[in-house]
Phi, psi and omega in degrees: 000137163309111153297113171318032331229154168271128196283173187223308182273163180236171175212119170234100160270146190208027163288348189320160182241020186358080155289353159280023198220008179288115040260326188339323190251002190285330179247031171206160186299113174316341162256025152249020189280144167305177171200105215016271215221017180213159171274170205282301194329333158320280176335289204287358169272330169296314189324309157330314232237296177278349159239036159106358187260073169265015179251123189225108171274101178316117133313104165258191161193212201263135179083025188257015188305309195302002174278322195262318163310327171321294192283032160267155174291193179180095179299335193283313160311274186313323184261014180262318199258348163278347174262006211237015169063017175272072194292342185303291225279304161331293174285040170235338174291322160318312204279033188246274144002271189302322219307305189199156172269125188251161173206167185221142150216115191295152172277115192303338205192127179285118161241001152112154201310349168307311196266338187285318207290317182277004182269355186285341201290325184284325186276317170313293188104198144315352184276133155320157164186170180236146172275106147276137173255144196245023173275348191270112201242142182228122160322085198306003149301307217278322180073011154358252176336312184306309155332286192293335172301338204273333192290299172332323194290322159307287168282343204042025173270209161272175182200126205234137174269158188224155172203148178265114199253156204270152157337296176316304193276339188302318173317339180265033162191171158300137210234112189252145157273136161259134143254179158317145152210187207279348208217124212299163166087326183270134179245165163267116154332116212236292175212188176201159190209157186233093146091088176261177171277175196305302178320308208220039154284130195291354212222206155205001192267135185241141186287141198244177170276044167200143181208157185226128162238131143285135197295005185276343151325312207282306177285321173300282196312004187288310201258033153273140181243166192314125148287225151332108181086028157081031161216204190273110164268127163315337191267358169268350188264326178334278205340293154302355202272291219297321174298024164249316180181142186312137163247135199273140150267096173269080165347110156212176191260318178226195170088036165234166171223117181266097191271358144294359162232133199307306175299289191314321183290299162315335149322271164337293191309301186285018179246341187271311183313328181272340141335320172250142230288312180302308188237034194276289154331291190284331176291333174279334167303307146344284196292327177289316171305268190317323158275347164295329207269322182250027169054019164307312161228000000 
């Protein structure tokens, strides 16, 4: 059997202008809105990070700088918090920094998730890699990525994550036909269509925010023409995938968060906030108190 080479890079696109989140986002990035006490691009970059994928190129565009500034040092900082003996707070500013070699590339013009993914090429190479989105937050219990990598390795295609979605929600994403195939955990990708009506979506199964490519992504996207809103959708570059070689569905049920949508985002936040060792405890009392006051419990 063909040994799989293991993948190492990753990709996060964030040229996006997240007008669903306005005013909030006109003058900072939308993947730089909090989620308790970190910016979301965090999460999806520790994610990156704990499944082993530390060389990661960030996709940008014009008014993304303060992104690239996170993850950068800050000498000012860092020497503020050291003479004022705030060693907690010093390393953890540090480990921002050190965590993974990040690299930027601007997108010239948000064209949509087609053109970030391809813009991408000169750095992956020949090399397999996986896309993260980073309006996308996955619960680092669930192991997603971890997954799909292992499945790639296994099979040695793509593996595109997936979920089952209510009937009503599949218009908001890309929507695949499935069968059975040979390798457990895994469905085979039959087609894909990007964000149908109901009538004539093939599925309820909807493409998530993570994906493992094999390069031949690169070649699909040459022959995509613009699509919905006038731009390059990724699910025409699948689409085209698929008349080469099989594409993988890696099925799960919870642990993601869309944090490009407002009721989600505030999810996330109260759920990742009860969730930590600092403030959890006193925050579900906050919450319980606030559903006693408004008759709720």
């Amino acid at each position: 059997m063909k040994q799989i080479p293991q993948i190492t890079k990753a990709v996060i696109p964030a040229a996006g202008l997240g007008t669903r989140f306005l005013p909030a986002t006109k003058a900072q990035p939308k993947e730089m809105l909090p989620v308790v006490d970190k910016p979301a691009i965090q999460y999806v970059v520790e994610e990156s990070v704990d499944a082993g994928l530390r060389d990661i190129l960030v996709i940008t565009g014009r008014g993304k700088r303060s992104i690239e500034d996170h993850f950068d040092r800050s000498f000012e900082l860092e020497h503020y918090l050291e003479i004022k003996g705030r060693q907690d707070e010093l390393i953890k500013v540090q480990k921002i920094a050190e965590m993974a070699n990040l690299h930027y590339l601007r997108q010239g013009s948000p064209k949509g998730l087609g053109d970030a993914v391809s813009v991408a090429k000169d750095h992956t190479g020949d090399d397999s890699f996986a896309v993260l989105l980073a309006d996308d937050l996955m619960d680092p219990d669930v192991g997603v990525l971890r997954s799909m990598l292992a499945k790639h390795r296994e099979t040695g295609f793509s593996v595109i994550a997936l979920k089952e979605v209510l009937p009503e929600e599949i218009s908001l994403y890309g929507s695949v036909a499935i069968s059975r195939c040979d390798f457990s955990e895994l469905v085979k990708i039959t087609s894909i269509v990007e964000k149908p009506s109901v009538d004539e979506a093939p599925s309820n199964f909807a493409v998530m925010g993570r994906y493992v490519f094999t390069p031949t992504i690169y070649e699909a996207l040459k022959d995509v023409a613009p699509g919905k809103g006038g731009e390059l959708q990724l699910t025409d570059g699948i689409s085209k995938m698929l008349d080469v070689e099989p594409v993988y569905g890696y099925c799960f049920t919870n642990g993601r968060y869309d944090i490009g949508n407002k009721l989600d985002y505030l999810r996330a936040t109260l759920e990742i906030a009860l969730d930590s060792a600092d403030i959890g405890t006193q925050f579900a009392k906050v919450l319980t108190d606030l559903a006693k006051k408004r008759g709720l419990i």
